[in-house]
C-alpha positions as CSV (number, residue, x, y, z in Angstrom):
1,X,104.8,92.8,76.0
2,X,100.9,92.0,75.6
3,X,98.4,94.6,74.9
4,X,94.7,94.1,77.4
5,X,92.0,96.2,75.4
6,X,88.8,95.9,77.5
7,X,85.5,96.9,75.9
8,X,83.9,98.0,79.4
9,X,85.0,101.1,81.0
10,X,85.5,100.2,84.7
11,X,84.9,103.5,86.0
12,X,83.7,104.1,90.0
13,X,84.7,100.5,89.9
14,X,85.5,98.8,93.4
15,X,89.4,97.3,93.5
16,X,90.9,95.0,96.0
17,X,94.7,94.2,96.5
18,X,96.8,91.7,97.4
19,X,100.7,91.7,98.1
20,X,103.1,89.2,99.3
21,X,106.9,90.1,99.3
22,X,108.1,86.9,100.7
23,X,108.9,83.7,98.9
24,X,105.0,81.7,98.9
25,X,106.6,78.8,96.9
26,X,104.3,76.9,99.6
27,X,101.4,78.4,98.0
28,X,98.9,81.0,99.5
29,X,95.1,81.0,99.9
30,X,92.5,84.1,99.4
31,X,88.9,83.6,99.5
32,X,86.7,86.0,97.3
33,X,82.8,86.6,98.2
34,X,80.3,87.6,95.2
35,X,77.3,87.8,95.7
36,X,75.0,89.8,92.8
37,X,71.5,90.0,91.2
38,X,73.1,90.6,87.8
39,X,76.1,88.7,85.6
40,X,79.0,90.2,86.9
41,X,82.5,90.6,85.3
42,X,85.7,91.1,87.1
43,X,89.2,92.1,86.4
44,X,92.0,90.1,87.5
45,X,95.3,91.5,87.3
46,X,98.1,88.8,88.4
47,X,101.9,90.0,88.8
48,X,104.5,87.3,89.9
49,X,108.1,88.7,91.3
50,X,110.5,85.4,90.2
51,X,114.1,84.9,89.8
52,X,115.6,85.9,86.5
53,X,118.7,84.4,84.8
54,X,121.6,86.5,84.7
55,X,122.8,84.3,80.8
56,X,121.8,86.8,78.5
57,X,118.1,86.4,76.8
58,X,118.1,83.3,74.3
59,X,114.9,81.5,73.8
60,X,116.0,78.2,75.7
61,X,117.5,79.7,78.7
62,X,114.6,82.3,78.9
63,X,111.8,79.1,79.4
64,X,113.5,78.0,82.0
65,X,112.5,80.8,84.3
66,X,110.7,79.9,86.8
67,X,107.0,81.1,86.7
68,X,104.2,82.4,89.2
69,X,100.8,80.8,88.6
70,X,97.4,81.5,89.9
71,X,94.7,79.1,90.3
72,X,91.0,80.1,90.8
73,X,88.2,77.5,92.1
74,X,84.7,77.5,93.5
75,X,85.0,76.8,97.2
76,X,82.8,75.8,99.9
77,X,83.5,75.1,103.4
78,X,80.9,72.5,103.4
79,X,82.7,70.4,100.5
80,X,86.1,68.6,101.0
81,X,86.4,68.1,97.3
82,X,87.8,70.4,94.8
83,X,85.6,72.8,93.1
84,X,85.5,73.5,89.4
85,X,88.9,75.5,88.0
86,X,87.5,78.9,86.4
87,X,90.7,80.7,86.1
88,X,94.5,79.4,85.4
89,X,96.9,81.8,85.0
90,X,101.1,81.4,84.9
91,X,103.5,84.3,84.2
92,X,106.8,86.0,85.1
93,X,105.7,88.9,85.1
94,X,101.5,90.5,84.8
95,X,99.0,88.8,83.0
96,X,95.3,90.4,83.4
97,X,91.7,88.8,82.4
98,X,88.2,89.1,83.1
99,X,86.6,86.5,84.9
100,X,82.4,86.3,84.3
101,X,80.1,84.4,86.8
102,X,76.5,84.2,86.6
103,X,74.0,85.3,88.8
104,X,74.1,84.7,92.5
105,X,76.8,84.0,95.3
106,X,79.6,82.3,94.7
107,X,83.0,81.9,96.7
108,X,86.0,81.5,95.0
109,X,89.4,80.2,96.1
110,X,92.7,82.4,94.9
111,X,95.7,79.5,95.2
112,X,98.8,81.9,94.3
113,X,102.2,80.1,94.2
114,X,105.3,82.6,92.8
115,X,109.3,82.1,94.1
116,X,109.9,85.8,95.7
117,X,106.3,87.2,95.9
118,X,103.0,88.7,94.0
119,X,100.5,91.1,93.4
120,X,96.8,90.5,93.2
121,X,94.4,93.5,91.7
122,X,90.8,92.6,91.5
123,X,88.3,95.3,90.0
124,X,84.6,95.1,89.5
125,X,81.2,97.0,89.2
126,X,79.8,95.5,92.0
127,X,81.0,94.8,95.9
128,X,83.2,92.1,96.8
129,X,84.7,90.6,99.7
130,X,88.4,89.3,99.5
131,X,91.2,88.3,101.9
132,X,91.5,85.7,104.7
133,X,89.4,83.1,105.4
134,X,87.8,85.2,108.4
135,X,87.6,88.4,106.2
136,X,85.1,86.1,104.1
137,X,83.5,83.7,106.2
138,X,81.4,86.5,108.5
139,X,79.3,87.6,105.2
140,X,78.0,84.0,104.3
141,X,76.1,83.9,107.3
142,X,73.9,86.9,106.2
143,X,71.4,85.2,103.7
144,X,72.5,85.8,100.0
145,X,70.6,88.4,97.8
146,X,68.7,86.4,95.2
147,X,67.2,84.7,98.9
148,X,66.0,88.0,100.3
149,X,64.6,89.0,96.7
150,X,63.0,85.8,96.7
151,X,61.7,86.3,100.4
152,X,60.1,89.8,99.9
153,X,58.6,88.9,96.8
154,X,56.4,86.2,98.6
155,X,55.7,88.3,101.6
156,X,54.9,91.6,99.1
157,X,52.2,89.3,97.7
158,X,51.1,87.7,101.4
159,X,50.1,92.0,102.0
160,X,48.8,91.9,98.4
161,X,46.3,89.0,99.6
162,X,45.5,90.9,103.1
163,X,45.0,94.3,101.6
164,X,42.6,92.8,98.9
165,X,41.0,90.1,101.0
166,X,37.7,92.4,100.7
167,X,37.7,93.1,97.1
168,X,35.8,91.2,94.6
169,X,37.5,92.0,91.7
170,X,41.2,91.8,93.7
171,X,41.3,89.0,95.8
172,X,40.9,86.1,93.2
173,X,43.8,87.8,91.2
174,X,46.0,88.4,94.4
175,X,45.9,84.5,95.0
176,X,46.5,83.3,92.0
177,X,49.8,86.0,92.5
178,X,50.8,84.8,95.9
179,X,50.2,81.3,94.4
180,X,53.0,82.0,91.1
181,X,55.7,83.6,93.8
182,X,55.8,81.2,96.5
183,X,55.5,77.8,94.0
184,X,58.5,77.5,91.6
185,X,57.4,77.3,88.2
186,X,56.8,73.7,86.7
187,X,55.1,72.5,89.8
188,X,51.8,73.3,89.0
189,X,49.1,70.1,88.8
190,X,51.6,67.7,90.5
191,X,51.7,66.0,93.6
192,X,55.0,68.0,94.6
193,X,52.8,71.1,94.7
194,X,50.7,70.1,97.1
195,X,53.4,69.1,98.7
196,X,54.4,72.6,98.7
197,X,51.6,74.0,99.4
198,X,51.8,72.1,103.0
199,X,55.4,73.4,103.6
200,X,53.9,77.3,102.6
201,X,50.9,76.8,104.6
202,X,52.9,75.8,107.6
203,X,56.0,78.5,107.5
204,X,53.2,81.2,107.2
205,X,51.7,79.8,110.6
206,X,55.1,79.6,112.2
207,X,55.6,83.0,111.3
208,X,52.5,84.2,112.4
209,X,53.2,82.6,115.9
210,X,56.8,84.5,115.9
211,X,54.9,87.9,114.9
212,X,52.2,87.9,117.8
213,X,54.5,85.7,120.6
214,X,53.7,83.2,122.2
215,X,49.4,83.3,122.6
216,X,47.7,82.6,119.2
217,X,44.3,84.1,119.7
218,X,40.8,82.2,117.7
219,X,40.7,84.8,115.4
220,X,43.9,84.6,114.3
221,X,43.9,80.7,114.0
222,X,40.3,81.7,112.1
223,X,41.9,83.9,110.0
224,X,44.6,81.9,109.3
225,X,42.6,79.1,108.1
226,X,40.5,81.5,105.9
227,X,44.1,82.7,104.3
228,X,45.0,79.3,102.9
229,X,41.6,77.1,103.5
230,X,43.6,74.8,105.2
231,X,41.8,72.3,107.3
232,X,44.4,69.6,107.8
233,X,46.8,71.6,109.4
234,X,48.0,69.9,112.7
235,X,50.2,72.4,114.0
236,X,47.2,75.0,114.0
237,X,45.3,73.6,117.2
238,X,42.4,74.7,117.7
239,X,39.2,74.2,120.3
240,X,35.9,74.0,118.4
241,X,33.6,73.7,120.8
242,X,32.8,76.6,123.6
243,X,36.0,77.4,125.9
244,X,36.9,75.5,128.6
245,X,36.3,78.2,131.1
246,X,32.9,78.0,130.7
247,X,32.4,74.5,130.6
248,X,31.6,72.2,134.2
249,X,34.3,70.9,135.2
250,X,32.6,68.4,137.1
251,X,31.0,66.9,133.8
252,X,34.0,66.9,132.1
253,X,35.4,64.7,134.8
254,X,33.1,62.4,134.6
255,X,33.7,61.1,130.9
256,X,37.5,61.2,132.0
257,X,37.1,57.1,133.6
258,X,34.4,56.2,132.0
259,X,34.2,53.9,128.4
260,X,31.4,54.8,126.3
261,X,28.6,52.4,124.8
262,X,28.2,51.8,120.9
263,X,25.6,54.7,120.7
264,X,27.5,57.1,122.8
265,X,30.7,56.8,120.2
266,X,28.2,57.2,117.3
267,X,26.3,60.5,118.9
268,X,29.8,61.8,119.6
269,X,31.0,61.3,115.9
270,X,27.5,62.8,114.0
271,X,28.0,65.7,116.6
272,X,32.0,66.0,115.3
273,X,31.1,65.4,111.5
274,X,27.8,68.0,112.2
275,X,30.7,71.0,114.0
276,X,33.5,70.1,111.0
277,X,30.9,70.7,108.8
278,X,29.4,74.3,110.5
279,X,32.9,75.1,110.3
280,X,34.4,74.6,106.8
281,X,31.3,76.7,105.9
282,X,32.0,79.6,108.2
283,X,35.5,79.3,107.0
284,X,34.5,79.6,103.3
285,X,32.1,81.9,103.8
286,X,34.6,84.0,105.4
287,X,36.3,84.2,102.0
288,X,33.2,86.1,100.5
289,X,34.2,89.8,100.1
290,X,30.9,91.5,101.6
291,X,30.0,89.2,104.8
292,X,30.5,89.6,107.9
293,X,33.4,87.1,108.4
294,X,34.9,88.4,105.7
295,X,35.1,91.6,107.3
296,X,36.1,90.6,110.6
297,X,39.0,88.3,109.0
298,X,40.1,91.4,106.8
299,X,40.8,93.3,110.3
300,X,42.2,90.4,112.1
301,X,44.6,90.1,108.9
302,X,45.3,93.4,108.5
303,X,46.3,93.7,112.4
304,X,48.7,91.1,111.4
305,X,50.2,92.9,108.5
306,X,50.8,95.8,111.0
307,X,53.3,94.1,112.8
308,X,54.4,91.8,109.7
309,X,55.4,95.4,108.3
310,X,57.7,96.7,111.5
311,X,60.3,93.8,110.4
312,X,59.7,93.2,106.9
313,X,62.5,91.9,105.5
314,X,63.6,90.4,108.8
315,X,59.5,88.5,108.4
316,X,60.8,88.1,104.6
317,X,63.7,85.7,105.1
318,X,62.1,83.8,108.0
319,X,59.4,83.0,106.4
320,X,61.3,81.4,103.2
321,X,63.8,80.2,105.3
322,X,61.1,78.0,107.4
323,X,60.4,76.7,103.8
324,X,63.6,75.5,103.4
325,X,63.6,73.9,106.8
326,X,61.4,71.6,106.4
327,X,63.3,69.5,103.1
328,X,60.5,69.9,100.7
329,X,62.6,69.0,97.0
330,X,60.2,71.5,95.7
331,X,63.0,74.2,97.3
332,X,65.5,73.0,95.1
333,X,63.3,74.7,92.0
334,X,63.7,78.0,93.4
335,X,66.7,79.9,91.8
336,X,67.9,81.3,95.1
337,X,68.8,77.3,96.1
338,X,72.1,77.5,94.6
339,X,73.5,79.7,96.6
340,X,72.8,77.5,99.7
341,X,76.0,76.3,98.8
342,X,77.9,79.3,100.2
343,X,75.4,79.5,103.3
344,X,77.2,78.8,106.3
345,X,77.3,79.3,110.2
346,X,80.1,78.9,112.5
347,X,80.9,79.6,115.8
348,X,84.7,79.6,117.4
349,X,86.4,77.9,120.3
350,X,89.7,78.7,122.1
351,X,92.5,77.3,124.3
352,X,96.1,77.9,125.1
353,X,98.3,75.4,125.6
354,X,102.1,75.6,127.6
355,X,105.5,74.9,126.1
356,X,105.7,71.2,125.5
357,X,109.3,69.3,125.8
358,X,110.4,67.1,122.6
359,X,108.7,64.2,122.0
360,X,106.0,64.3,124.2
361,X,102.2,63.5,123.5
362,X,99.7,65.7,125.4
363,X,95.6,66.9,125.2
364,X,94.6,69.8,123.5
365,X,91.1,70.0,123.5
366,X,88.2,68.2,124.9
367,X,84.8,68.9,125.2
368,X,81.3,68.0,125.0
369,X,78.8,69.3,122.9
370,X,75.0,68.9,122.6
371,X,73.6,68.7,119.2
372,X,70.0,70.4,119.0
373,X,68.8,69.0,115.9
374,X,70.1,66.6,112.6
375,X,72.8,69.1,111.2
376,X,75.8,69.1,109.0
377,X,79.0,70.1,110.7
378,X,82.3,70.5,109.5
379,X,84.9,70.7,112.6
380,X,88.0,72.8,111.5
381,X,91.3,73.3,113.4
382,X,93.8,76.0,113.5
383,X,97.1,75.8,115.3
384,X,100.5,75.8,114.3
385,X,101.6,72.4,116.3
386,X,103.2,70.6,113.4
387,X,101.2,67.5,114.6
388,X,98.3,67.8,116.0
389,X,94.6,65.6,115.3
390,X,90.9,66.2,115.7
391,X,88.8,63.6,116.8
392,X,84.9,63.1,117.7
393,X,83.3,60.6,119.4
394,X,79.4,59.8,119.3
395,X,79.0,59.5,123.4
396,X,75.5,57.2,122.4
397,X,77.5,54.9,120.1
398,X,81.0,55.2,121.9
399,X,81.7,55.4,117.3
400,X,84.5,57.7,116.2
401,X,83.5,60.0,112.9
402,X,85.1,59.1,110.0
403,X,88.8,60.8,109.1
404,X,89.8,62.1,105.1
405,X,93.2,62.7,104.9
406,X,93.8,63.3,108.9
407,X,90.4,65.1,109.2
408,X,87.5,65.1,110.6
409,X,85.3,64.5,107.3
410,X,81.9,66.9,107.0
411,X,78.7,64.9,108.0
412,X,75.4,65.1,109.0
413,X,75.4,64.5,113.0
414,X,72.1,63.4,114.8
415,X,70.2,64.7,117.5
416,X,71.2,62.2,120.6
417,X,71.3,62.1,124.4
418,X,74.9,62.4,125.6
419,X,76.4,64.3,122.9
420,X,79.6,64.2,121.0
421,X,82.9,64.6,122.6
422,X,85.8,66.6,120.4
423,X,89.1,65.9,121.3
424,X,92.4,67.5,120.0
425,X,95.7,65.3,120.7
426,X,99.1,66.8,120.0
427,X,102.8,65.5,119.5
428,X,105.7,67.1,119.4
429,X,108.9,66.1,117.5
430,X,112.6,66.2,118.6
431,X,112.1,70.0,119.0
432,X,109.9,71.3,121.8
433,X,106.8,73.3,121.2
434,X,106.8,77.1,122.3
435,X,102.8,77.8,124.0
436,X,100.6,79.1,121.8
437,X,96.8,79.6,121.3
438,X,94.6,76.4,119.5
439,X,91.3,77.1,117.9
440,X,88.5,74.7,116.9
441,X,85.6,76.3,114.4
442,X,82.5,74.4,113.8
443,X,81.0,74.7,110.7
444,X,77.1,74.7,110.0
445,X,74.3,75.2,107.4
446,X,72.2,77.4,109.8
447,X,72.0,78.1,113.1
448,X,71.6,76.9,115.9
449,X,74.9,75.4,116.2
450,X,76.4,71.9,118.5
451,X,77.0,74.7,122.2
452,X,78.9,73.5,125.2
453,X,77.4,70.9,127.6
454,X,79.2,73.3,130.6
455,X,79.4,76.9,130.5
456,X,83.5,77.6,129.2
457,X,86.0,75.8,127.8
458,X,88.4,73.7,129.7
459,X,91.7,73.3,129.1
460,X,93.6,72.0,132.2
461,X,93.7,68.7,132.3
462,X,95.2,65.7,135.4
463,X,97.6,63.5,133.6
464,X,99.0,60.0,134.5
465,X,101.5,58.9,133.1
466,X,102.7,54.6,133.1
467,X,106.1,53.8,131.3
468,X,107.3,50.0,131.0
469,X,108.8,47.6,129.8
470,X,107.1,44.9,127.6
471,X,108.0,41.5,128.6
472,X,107.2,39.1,125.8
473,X,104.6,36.0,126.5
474,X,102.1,33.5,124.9
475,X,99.5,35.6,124.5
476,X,100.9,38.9,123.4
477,X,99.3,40.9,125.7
478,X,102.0,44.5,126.7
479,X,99.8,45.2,130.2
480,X,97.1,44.8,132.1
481,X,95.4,47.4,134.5
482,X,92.8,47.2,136.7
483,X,91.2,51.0,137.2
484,X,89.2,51.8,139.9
485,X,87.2,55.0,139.9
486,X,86.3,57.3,142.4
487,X,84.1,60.0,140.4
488,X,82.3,59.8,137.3
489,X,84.3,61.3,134.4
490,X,85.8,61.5,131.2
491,X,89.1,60.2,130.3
492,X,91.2,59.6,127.3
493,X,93.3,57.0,126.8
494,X,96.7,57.0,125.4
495,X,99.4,53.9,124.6
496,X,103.0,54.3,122.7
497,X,105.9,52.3,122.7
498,X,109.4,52.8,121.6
499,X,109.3,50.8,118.2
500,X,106.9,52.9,115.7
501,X,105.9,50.0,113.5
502,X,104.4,47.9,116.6
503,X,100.8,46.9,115.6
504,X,98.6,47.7,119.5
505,X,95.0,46.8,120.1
506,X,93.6,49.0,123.0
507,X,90.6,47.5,124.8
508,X,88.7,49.1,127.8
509,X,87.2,46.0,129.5
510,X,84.0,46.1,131.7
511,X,84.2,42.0,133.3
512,X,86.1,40.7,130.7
513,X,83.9,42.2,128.2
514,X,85.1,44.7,125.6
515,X,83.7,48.4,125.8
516,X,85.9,50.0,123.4
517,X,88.7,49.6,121.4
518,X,91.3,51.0,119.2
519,X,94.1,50.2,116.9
520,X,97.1,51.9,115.8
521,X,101.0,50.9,114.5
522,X,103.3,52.2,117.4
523,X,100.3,54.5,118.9
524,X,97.0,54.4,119.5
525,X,94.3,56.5,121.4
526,X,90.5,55.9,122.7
527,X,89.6,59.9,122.7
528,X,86.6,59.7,125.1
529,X,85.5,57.3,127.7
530,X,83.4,57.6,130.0
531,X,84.5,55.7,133.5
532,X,81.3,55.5,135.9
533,X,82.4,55.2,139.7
534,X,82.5,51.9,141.5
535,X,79.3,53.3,144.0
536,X,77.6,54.5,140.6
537,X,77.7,50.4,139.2
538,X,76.6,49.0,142.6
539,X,73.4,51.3,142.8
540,X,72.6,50.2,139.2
């Protein structure tokens, strides 16, 4: 027997359980979700139900019992490599430790193997999240706590700046503030803070646009450059000169055809260089506490503040988020960047399939998604078909993503025209396949996610079906089809033959010249192609 003396007292402490009665010599996978702004310090309690010898109790036949063990990793979805092993734990009976992580989120990855069954008891002082993978996976879309700390802080000293944007004595101190929270420490008097700087500058205007909709009046583009003194801006467009409803339209018109002389181009540039110039002074005048541009950019600014404040922490997060967006490696610096990790977004797709005879190939899935912007994915299947594949197709390239270990590997896909096609193929073996429900989750950074090029999910799908013999000849070739097409659409292409160790090329040829292809030993499958109609290649 071993004595556990713990020198914390985990009173009001939160526990979580886990029991399996049934043999899990296949192992078993829980997910837990911590997320903290202090060290945190858990108890895992670990019992294993095994098969004991019935030989009496000497020391030799007593190792031989067969032992549960317990295997705890850091996990991301976003990762198809292992994590780093924190805990390691074998018994035949309970072991119990305390497991300490650091500030921040972090997922973890429970990988319990025991002959009969187990018992999992987790306590701690702070909340946790533990169980399935879709008891877990909902909370890492909500941004992690050291973010939103991060986020408020910066905004807190945004309303610092507004509030004392008419005090002499204030405002110097409230920018040199906002300056120390929104610019990771180290940065300072390198060209990666002005870098920063840029990326600040233009989340702030992006989330002044969100807070006032979609018309951006002068004075807020005014007050905006009087914030950060920002003249270089391009995404804050602004009219100098008088408004065009007040301007002729008939003299406009006139300079719209016409190519102006040598001193024309010169008045026009003194007269820009003279209005930049009238302008960068009313701007810095404007940050003088007592004139009257101070004053007016004080209410303008506080106005803003108004409705900043109705949705703080909601104004929080999007403005540090738009930070991140834009791929600055001045991000990285901030302490809240390690728990991007764990961020994810994911959205779920469904289709039921019908009983399936023995040893029969068939389509699962197929669809066509749109991609709104460069974006990692990570396509993940559930189903119980003992064989069943993923694949995706870049509908620009007619390239299939890359596979590790029979998936489809996590990559950055980018923006393109047609899409990406996802297609699931299924076999069964000599036993048939009872219907059942297949489900394909993609898995993303941040939303928006890859959505449906139609409105639903299909899943019926016209099949035909060729079976021959192969008659052997010179040039190796099994058959030959010409296809002619009557509508537009996408089909996927399958060959097998009776011999699994046959090496097949599978070409798709367009007058004799090759489309596509695709090899495989006894099978082999193009997942997407798109056939144009016969009228469709005339009228091009």
């Amino acid at each position: 027997r071993n004595l556990y003396v713990f020198h914390k007292p985990y009173t009001y402490a939160y526990n979580y359980q886990k029991t399996d009665f049934k043999s899990t010599d296949d192992r078993v996978f829980y997910y837990l979700l911590v997320d903290s702004l202090m060290p945190v310090e858990i108890l895992v309690s670990f019992s294993a139900l095994v098969r004991w010898d019935d030989t009496g109790g000497t020391k030799r036949e007593c190792s031989s019992i067969s032992k549960g063990v317990l295997m705890v990793e850091r996990f991301s979805w976003k990762c198809i490599t292992p994590g780093e092993l924190v805990l390691k734990m074998h018994t035949s009976a309970t072991k119990a430790t305390v497991l300490n992580l650091p500030v921040g989120r972090h997922i973890l990855l429970f990988t319990v193997s025991s002959p009969i069954g187990h018992h999992i008891h987790l306590c701690s002082m702070v909340p946790c999240v533990f169980g399935e993978e879709d008891t877990v996976m909902p909370g890492l879309e909500k941004e992690s706590y050291r973010f939103i700390e991060q986020a408020t802080a910066i905004l807190k000293a945004v309303g610092n700046v507004i509030n004392n944007f008419s005090s002499k004595s204030e405002l110097s101190k409230a920018l040199k503030e906002l300056e120390l929270t929104h610019c990771p420490s180290g940065l300072h008097g390198t060209g990666m803070a002005e870098e920063h700087f840029k990326v600040f500058n233009s989340a702030f205007w992006y989330l002044i646009k969100y807070v006032l909709g979609k018309k951006s009046p002068y004075s807020y583009k005014f007050a905006f450059r009087s914030f950060t003194l920002d003249f270089k801006d391009t995404e804050v467009s602004e009219d100098y000169t008088v408004s065009s409803e007040s301007c002729e339209k008939n003299s406009l018109s006139s300079w719209q055809n016409q190519t102006p002389t040598y001193e024309e181009e010169a008045a026009a540039l003194k007269l820009q260089a003279i209005w930049r110039g009238t302008y960068v002074r009313k701007v810095l005048n404007s940050r003088k506490p007592g004139t009257k541009e101070n004053a007016n950019v004080k209410e303008t600014l506080q106005k803003l503040w108004t409705a900043i404040e109705l949705n703080f922490e909601q104004c929080a997060v999007m403005l540090l988020r738009e930070m991140f967006k834009r791929n600055c490696k001045s991000i990285e610096k901030f302490p809240c960047y390690e728990d991007e990790w764990c961020k994810i977004s994911f959205a779920d797709y469904a289709v039921t399939y019908a009983d399936q005879p023995p040893n029969v190939w068939f389509v699962v899935f197929r669809e066509i998604f749109l991609v709104p912007e460069d974006m990692l994915i990570v396509p993940k299947v559930y189903t119980t078909i003992p064989s069943c594949r993923l694949h995706v197709v870049d509908n620009d390239t007619l390239e299939e993503m890359p596979h590790v270990f029979f998936k489809v590997a996590p990559r950055v896909y980018p923006k393109n025209k047609k899409g990406y096609t996802f297609m699931a193929e299924a076999r069964t073996g000599d036993l048939p396949v009872a219907a059942g429900r297949w489900r394909l989750r993609l898995i993303s950074s941040h939303s928006p996610l890859p959505f449906l090029s139609r409105e639903a999910v299909n899943n019926v799908y016209s099949t035909k079906e060729i079976r021959e013999y192969y008659i052997p000849n010179d040039r190796h070739v099994m058959f030959r089809y010409s296809v002619k097409v009557t509508a537009s659409h996408i089909a996927t292409v399958q060959v097998q033959t009776s011999k699994s160790d046959v090496f097949i090329k599978l070409q798709v040829l367009d007058h004799e010249e090759e489309i596509v292809s695709v090899t495989g030993s006894g099978h082999a499958v193009i997942p997407a192609f798109n056939f144009l109609s016969n009228e469709t290649l005339l009228s091009s």
